[in-house]
N, C-alpha and C positions, 0 to 999 in steps of 0.2 A: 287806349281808353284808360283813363285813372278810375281805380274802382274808389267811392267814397265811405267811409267806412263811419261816417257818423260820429256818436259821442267816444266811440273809442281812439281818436285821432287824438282828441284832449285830455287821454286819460295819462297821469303820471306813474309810474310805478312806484311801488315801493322802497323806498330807500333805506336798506340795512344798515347805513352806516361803512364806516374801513372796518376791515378782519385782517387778521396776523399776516396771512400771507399779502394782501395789499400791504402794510406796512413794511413787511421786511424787503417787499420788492423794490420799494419807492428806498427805501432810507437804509438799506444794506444790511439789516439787524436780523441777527436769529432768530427764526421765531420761536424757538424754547426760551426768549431771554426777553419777549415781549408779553409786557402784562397785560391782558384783556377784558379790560372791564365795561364792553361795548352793549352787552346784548342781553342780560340782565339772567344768565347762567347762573348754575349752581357749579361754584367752583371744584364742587370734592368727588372725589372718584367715586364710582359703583361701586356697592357691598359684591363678595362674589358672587352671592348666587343669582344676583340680575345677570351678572357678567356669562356666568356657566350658561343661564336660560337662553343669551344670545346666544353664545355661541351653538349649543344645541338642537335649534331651532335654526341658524342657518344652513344644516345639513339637510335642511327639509322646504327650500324654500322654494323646490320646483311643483308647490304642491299649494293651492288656493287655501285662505283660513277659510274657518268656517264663517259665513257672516252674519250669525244668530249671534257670533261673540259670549255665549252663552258663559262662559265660566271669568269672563272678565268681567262681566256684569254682575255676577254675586261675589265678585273682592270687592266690586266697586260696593256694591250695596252694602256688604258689611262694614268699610272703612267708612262708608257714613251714615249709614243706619238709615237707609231710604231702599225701597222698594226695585227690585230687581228691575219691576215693570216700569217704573219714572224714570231709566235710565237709556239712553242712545249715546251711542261710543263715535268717534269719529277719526279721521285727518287729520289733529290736532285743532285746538281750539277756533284758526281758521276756519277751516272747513266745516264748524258746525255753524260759524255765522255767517257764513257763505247761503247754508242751508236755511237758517232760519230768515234770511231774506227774500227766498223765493216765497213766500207766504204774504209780499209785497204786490202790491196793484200799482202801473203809474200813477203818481202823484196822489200817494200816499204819505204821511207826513212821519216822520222817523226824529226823535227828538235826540240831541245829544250834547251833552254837557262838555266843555272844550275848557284848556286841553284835553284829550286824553286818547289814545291810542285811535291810529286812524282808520283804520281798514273797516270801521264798522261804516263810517260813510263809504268807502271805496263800494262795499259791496251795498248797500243801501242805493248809490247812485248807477250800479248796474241794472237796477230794479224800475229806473227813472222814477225814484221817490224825491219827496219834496223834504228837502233838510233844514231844519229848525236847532241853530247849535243855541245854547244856552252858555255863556258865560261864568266862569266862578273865579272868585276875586282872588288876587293874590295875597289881598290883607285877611284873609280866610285860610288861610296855607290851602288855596284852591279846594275848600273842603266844598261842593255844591250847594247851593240853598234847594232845599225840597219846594218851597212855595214857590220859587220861580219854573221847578219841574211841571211842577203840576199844573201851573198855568201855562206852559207851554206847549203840554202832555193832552190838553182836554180832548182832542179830536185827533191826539196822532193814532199808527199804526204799532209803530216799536218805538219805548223810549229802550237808549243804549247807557247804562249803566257800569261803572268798573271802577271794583272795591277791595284791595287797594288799588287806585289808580295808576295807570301806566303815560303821562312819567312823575304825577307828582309826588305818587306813595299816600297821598291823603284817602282815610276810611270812610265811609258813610254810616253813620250809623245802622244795623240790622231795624231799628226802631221806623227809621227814617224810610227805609228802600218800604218795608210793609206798608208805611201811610200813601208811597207814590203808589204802589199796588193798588191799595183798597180806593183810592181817592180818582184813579182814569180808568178809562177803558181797553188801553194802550196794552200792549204784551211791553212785558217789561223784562231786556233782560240784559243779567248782571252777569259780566265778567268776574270769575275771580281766580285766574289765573295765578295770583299770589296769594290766598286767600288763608294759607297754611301758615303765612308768615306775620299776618296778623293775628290770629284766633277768632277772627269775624269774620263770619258766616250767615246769610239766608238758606243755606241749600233748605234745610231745615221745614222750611217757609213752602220750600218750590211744591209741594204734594199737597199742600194745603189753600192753595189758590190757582184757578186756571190759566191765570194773564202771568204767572211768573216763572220764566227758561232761568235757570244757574249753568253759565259754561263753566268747564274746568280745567287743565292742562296737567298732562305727565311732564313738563318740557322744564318745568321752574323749581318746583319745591323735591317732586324724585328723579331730578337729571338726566330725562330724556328726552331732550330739547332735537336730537338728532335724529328720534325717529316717528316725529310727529306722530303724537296721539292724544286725545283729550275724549272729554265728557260733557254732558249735558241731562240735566236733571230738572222735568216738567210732570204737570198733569198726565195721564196715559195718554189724553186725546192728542193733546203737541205732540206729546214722543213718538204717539202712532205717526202724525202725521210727517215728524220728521224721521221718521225710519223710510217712510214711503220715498221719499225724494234722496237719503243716500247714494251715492255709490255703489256699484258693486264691488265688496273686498275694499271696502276705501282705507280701512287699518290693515295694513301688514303684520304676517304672522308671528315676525319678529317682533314688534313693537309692540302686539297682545301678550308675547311670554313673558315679556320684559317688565310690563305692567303688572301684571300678574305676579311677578315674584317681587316687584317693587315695594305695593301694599303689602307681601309678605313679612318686609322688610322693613317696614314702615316705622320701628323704632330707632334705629340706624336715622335713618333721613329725618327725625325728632332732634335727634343728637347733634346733627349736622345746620340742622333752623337753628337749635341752638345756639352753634356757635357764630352763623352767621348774623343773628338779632346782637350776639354782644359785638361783632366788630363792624355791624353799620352804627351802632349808638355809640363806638370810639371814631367812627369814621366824619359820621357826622357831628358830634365833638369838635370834634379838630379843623374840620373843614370851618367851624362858627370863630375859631380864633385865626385866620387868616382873613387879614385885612383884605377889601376888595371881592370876596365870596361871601355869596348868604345861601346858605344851604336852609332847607326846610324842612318838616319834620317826615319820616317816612314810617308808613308800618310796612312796607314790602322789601326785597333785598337788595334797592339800589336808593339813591338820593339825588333829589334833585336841586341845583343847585344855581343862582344867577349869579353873573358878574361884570367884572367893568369893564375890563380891556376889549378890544377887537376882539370878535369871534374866531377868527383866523390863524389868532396870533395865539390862544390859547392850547386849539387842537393843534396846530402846526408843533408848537413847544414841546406839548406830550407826546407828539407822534417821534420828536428826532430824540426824546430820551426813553421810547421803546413802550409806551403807555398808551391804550386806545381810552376813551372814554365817546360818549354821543351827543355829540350837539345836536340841539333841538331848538337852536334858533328860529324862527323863523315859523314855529308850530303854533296854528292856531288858537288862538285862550293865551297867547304868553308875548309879552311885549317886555324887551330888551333881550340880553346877552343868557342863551342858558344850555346849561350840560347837564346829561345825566351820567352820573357814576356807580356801575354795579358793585354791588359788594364784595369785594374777592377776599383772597384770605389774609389774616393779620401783615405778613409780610408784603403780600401785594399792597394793602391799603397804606404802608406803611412807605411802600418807595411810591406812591401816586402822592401824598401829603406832600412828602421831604420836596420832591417836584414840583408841588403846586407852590412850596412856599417861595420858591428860588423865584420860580416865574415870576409871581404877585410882588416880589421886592422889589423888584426894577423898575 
């Protein structure tokens, strides 16, 4: 007897992308000697006392955290000056919209502006919600139109918002997300997993209106993309409610000390946006004088970027001179040939150019 398994028979997975060791497998190359600008990491090492805090913490990891998270939650609230109480910690930013979609009834309408990161449909259509994507134009540099949110917003359940967006890098205005707030009924919420990397911010916002969740991520701006952990910052009522549907111990104790001494640290990793804001605006520079790519404007630490050639023939090129980048051909909101390129450091970006231009001449 075949057991039927329903909508999950249709369901695709997630596709990361190639990683170094895919790469060196396939094309015999060292992985110390391949550049990786696939996943939209923070290229630069840990200060050490994140490093110390791991390691001192895994001499204890036969032992449950606590899951009040009680002292991650006042770094968090001090690194944004929001209320200990508007805060629920998570899994990594997945996992808090995993959670804030059980709050979904079937065919429920869940609004989402396309491109951009897909997993919020993934788990929206776990919930059998009714998807309403919204389109933004490329001659916008994909910035969204708010009037067309809101007219699409009137009767949804969650519009899905992400600022900067993942992959175009384009911001919403803070002006703009508040008008889609006050203007539906909809819980609105805003990704902003890169959000350090532009200076734009609602978190601010989220205490001051009920319909508005801020995710967040340790994985992007303080480089603990390894041990999955993020944030979410709502009214008390949402955070009560999404404390209730948690996990048990869903953050590992590592990855709370980690965090913890992160914001510690939080000038270090100032220093570090810094440098990486000056080499995506040489990156994208440069990538605007090669013929055949149109790179577009980014506030987060990757670019996104169309081109002419075959798609095949691009990644195939980068992959056998040791260079990952991610196509995103083929991703909903974007029609023709397109790559996103993380920001890595001066000398990465500098042998991914020198590459791209040999490719683009021929």
């Amino acid at each position: 007897m075949r057991v039927n398994f329903g909508k999950f028979e249709l369901i695709e997975p997630y596709d990361a992308g190639d990683f170094p060791e895919d790469v060196s497998r396939k094309y015999g190359i060292a992985i110390r000697k391949i550049v990786n600008l696939n996943s939209n990491e923070n290229p630069y090492p840990l200060p050490r006392d994140v490093v110390h805090a791991i390691c001192a913490e895994a001499k204890e990891v036969s032992r449950y955290p606590n899951p009040k998270y009680t002292e991650l939650k006042s770094e968090i609230s001090s690194y944004i000056n929001v209320p200990s109480a508007n805060i629920t910690v998570g899994g990594g930013a997945n996992e808090i919209f995993s959670r804030i979609c059980y709050l979904l009834e079937p065919f429920d309408v869940v609004v989402i502006p396309v491109p951009t990161y897909t997993m919020y449909a993934f788990y929206a259509m776990m919930h059998d919600a009714s998807l309403k994507f919204v389109r933004s134009a490329e001659e916008r540099n994909f910035v969204p139109s708010t009037d067309d949110i809101i007219d699409s917003g009137r009767n949804a359940k969650i519009i899905f918002l992400c600022s900067p967006n993942n992959p175009t890098g384009a911001v919403i205005n803070p002006a703009e997300i508040e008008k889609i707030v006050e203007c539906t009924n909809a819980i609105v919420v805003v990704d902003e997993a890169y959000a350090e990397f532009s200076g734009e911010s609602v978190v601010n916002l989220s205490v001051e209106h009920d319909n508005l969740i801020v995710v967040r991520s340790f994985s992007k701006f303080f480089a603990l993309a390894g041990l999955r952990i993020g944030y979410a910052v709502a009214s008390q009522q949402i955070v009560s409610l999404l404390e209730k549907i948690r996990e048990p111990f869903a953050v590992s104790s590592i990855a709370v000390k980690a965090a913890i001494q992160a914001i510690k640290n939080v000038e270090y990793f100032r220093r570090i946006k810094d440098k990486i804001v000056r080499d995506r605006e040489y990156l994208y520079e440069s990538l605007k004088k090669i013929e055949g790519m149109k790179p577009f404007p980014s506030s987060a630490n990757f670019i996104l970027a169309k081109f002419e050639i075959p798609d095949d023939k691009l990644t195939e090129s980068l992959y056998r001179k040791g260079i990952i980048a991610r196509s995103i051909t083929g991703l909903l909101g974007l029609n023709g040939n397109f790559i996103r390129i993380t920001v890595g450091r001066r000398g990465e970006n500098k042998k991914l150019v020198a590459a791209l231009k040999e490719i683009f001449s021929h």
